[in-house]
C-alpha positions as a Python dict, from the first residue, in 0.01 Angstrom:
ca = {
    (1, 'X'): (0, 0, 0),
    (2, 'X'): (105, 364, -81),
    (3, 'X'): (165, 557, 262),
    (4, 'X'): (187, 944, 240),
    (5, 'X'): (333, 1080, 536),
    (6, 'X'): (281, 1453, 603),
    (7, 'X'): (487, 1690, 818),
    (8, 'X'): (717, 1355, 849),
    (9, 'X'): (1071, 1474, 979),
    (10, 'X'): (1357, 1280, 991),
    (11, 'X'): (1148, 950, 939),
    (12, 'X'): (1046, 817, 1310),
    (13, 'X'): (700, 722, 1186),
    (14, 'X'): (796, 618, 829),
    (15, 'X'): (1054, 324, 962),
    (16, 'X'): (753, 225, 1179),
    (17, 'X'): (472, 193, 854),
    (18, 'X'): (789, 33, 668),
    (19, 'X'): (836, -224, 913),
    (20, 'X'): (442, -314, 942),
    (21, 'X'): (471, -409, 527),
    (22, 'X'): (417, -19, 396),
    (23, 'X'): (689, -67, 150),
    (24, 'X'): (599, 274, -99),
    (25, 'X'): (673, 573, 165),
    (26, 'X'): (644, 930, 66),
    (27, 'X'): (732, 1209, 313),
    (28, 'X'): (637, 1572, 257),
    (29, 'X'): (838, 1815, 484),
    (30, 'X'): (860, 2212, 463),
    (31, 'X'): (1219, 2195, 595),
    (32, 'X'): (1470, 1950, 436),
    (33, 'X'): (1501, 1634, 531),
    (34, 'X'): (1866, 1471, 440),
    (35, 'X'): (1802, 1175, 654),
    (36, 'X'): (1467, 1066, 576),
    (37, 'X'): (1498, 702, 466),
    (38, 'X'): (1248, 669, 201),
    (39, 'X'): (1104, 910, -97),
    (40, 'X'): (1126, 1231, 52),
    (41, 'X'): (904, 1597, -142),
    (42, 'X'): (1010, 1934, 15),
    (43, 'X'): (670, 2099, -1),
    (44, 'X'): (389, 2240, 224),
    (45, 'X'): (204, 1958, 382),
    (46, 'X'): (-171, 2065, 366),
    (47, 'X'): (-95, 2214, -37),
    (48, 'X'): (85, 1901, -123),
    (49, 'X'): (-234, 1662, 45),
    (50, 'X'): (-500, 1895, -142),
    (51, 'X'): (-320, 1780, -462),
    (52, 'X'): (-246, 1458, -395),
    (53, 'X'): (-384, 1308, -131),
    (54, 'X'): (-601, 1087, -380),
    (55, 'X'): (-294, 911, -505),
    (56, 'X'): (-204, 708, -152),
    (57, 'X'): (-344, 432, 11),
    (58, 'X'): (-324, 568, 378),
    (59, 'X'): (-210, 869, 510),
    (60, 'X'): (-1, 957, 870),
    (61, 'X'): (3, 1306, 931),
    (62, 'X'): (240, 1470, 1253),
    (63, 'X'): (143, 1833, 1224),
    (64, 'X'): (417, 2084, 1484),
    (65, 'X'): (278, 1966, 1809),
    (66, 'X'): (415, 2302, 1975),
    (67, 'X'): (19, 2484, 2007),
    (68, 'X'): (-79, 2186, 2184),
    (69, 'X'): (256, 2090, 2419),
    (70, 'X'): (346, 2201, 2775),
    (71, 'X'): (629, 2409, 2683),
    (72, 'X'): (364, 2686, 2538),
    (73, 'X'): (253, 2807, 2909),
    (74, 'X'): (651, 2895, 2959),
    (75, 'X'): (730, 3238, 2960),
    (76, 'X'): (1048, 3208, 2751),
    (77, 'X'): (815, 3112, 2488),
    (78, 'X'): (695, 3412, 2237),
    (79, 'X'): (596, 3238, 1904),
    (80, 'X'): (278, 3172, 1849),
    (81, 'X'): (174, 2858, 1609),
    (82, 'X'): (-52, 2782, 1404),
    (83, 'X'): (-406, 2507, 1481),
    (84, 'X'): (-320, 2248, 1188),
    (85, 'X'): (-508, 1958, 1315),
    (86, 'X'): (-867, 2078, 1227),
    (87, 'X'): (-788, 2175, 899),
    (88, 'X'): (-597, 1855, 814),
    (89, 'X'): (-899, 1648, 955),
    (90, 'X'): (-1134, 1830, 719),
    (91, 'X'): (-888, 1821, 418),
    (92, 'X'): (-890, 1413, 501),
    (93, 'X'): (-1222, 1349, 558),
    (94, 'X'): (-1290, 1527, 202),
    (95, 'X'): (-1053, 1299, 38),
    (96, 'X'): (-1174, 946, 246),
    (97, 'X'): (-890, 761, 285),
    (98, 'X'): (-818, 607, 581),
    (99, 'X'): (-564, 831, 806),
    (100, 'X'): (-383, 874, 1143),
    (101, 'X'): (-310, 1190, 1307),
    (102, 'X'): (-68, 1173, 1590),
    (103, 'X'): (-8, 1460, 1819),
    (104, 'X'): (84, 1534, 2218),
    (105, 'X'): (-147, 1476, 2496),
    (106, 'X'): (-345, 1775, 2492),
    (107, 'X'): (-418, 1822, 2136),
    (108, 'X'): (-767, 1809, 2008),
    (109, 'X'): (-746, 1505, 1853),
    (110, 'X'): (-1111, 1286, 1817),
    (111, 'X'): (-1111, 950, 2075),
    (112, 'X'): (-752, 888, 2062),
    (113, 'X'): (-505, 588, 2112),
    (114, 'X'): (-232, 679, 2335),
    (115, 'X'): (152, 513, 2345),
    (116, 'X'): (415, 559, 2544),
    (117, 'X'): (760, 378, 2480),
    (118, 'X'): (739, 179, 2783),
    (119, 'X'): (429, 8, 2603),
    (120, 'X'): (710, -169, 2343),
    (121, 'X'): (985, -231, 2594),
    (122, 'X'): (1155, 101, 2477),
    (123, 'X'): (1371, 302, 2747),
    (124, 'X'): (1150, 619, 2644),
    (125, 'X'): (872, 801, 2807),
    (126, 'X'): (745, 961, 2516),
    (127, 'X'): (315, 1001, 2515),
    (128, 'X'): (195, 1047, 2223),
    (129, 'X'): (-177, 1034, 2104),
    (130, 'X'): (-320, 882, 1774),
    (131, 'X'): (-628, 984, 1595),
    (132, 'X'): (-711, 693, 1313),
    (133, 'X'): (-1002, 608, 1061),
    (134, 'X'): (-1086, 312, 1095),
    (135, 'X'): (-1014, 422, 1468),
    (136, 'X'): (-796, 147, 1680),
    (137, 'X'): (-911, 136, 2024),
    (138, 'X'): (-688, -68, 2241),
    (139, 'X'): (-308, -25, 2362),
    (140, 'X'): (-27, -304, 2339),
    (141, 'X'): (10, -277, 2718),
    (142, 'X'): (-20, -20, 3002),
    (143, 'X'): (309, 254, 3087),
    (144, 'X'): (550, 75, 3303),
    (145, 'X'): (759, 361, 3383),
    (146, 'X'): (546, 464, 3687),
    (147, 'X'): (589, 844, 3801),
    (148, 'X'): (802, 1060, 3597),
    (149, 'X'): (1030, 1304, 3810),
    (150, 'X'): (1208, 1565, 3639),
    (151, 'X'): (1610, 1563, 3655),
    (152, 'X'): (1811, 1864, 3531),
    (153, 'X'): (2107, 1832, 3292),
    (154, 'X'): (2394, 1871, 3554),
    (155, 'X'): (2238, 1628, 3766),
    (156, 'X'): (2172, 1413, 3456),
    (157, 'X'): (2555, 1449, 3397),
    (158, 'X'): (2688, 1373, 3692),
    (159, 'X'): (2441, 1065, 3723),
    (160, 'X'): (2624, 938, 3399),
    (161, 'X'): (2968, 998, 3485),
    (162, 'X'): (2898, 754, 3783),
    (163, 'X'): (2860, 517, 3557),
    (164, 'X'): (2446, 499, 3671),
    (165, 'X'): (2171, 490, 3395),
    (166, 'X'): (1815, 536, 3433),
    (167, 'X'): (1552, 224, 3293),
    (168, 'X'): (1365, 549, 3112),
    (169, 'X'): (1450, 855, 2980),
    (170, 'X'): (1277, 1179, 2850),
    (171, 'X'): (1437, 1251, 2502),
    (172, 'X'): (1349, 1627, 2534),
    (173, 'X'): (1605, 1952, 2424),
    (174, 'X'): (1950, 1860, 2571),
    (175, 'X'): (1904, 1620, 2816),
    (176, 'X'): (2035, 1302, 2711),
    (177, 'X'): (2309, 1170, 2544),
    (178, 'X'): (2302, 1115, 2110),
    (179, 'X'): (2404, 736, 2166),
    (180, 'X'): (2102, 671, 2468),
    (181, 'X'): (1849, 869, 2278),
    (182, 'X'): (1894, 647, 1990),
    (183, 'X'): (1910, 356, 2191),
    (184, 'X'): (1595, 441, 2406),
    (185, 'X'): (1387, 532, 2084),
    (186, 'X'): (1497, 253, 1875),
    (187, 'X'): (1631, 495, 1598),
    (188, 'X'): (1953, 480, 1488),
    (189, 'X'): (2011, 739, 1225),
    (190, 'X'): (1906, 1060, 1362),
    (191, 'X'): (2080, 1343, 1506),
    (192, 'X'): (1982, 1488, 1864),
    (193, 'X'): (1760, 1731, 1730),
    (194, 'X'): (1575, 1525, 1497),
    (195, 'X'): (1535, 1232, 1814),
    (196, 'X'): (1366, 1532, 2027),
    (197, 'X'): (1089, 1585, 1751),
    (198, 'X'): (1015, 1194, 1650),
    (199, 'X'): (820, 920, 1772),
    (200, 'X'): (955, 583, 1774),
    (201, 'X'): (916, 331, 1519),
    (202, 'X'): (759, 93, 1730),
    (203, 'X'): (410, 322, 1773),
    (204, 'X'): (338, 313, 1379),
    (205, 'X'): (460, -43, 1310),
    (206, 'X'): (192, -134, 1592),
    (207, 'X'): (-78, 88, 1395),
    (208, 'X'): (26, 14, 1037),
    (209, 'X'): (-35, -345, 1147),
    (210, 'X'): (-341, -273, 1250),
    (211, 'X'): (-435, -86, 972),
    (212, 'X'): (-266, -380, 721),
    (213, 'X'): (-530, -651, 909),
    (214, 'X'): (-842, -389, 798),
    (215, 'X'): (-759, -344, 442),
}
C-alpha cells in the first residue's frame, strides 16, 4: 500500500509503517530532510495533500505539536503557532482515505489511542496520542515507567559519569546523550535534534499493522 506521510521529519514514523509491510513511503516536509529514509518531497504539507492526497493508500500526518505541548505556558516562549489539526482532519475526511493523526497529549485530537515507549519495551517516556479512521481502540500494554520526576542536565551528567543509567529517559532539548536517545527510541540514524521531535518506530509499526489486518 502507498503511505503518504505529512509533516514527516527525519522519518520516526515512516521506519515504523515500513516495518508493518508499507513498502511505498512518501514524506512531505517544509524543511529538508537529508536523513529521511524513504522518498522524501520538500513541499507544504496541507498544499501538497490537497493535490495529492487521492494518489495514496493511507495517510499519517504529525502536524508541529508546539500549540498543543506544555512548553507553550513557559514564559520564555513568544511564538505563536498555528491550529493544523482541524484543517488537516477536514482536508482528510474530504478525500476518504483512511488516516492517522498523531499529536501530544493535549491536542484536540477525536477518541484517541495513546503510546508511550514503555508500552514496546523502549527506554523512552514519550506520550503520544493517535487519531485513526478506521479508529484502533486498544493499547499493546499499560506505561510501566510509573511516576516521571524531572532531573536537570547537571544532575543528569553527573548521574552518567557515575557510571548509573536510568531504565527510562525523557528525550526532550538537551538532556540526554546522542548514543542513549537512539538507543531508548529505537532509531539509529538521527541526530539529537531530529530524536527530540520523532516518535519511535515501534508506535506506527503497531498501527500500520493494524491498519494492514483492515484493508
Amino acid at each position: 500500500m502507498k503511505l503518504l506521510d505529512l509533516f514527516c521529519g527525519a522519518g520516526g514514523a515512516a521506519m515504523g509503517y515500513y516495518r508493518a509491510g508499507f513498502t511505498d513511503i512518501t514524506g512531505i516536509d517544509i524543511e529538508p530532510m537529508p536523513r529521511y529514509p524513504f522518498k522524501f518531497i520538500r513541499a507544504d504539507a496541507l498544499e501538497y495533500l490537497a493535490e495529492h492526497g487521492r494518489e495514496y493508500d493511507v495517510i499519517h500526518a504529525s502536524p508541529p505539536c508546539q500549540r498543543y505541548s506544555i512548553t507553550k505556558n513557559l514564559k520564555t516562549i513568544t511564538k505563536t503557532y498555528p491550529d493544523l489539526i482541524d484543517k488537516i482532519r477536514i482536508v482528510l475526511l474530504e478525500i476518504g482515505r483512511p488516516y492517522v493523526i498523531e499529536n501530544v497529549v493535549g491536542a484536540p485530537l477525536l477518541n484517541p489511542l495513546m503510546l508511550c515507549g514503555s508500552m514496546f519495551g523502549l527506554g523512552v517516556i514519550r506520550h503520544r496520542l493517535f487519531e485513526s479512521a478506521p479508529p484502533i481502540w486498544f493499547s499493546p500494554a499499560s506505561c510501566r515507567h510509573g511516576r516521571v520526576l524531572p532531573m536537570w542536565w547537571a544532575a543528569r551528567k553527573k548521574f552518567l559519569k557515575q557510571g548509573r543509567q536510568h531504565q527510562f529517559i525523557c528525550v526532550a532539548g538537551d538532556s540526554f546523550l546522542v548514543t542513549e536517545g537512539r538507543k531508548a527510541m529505537g532509531i539509529e540514524w538521527m541526530t539529537r535534534k531530529e530524536l527530540a521531535q520523532a516518535i519511535p518506530p515501534a508506535y506506527t509499526e503497531f498501527i500500520g499493522r493494524q491498519l494492514e489486518k483492515r484493508k
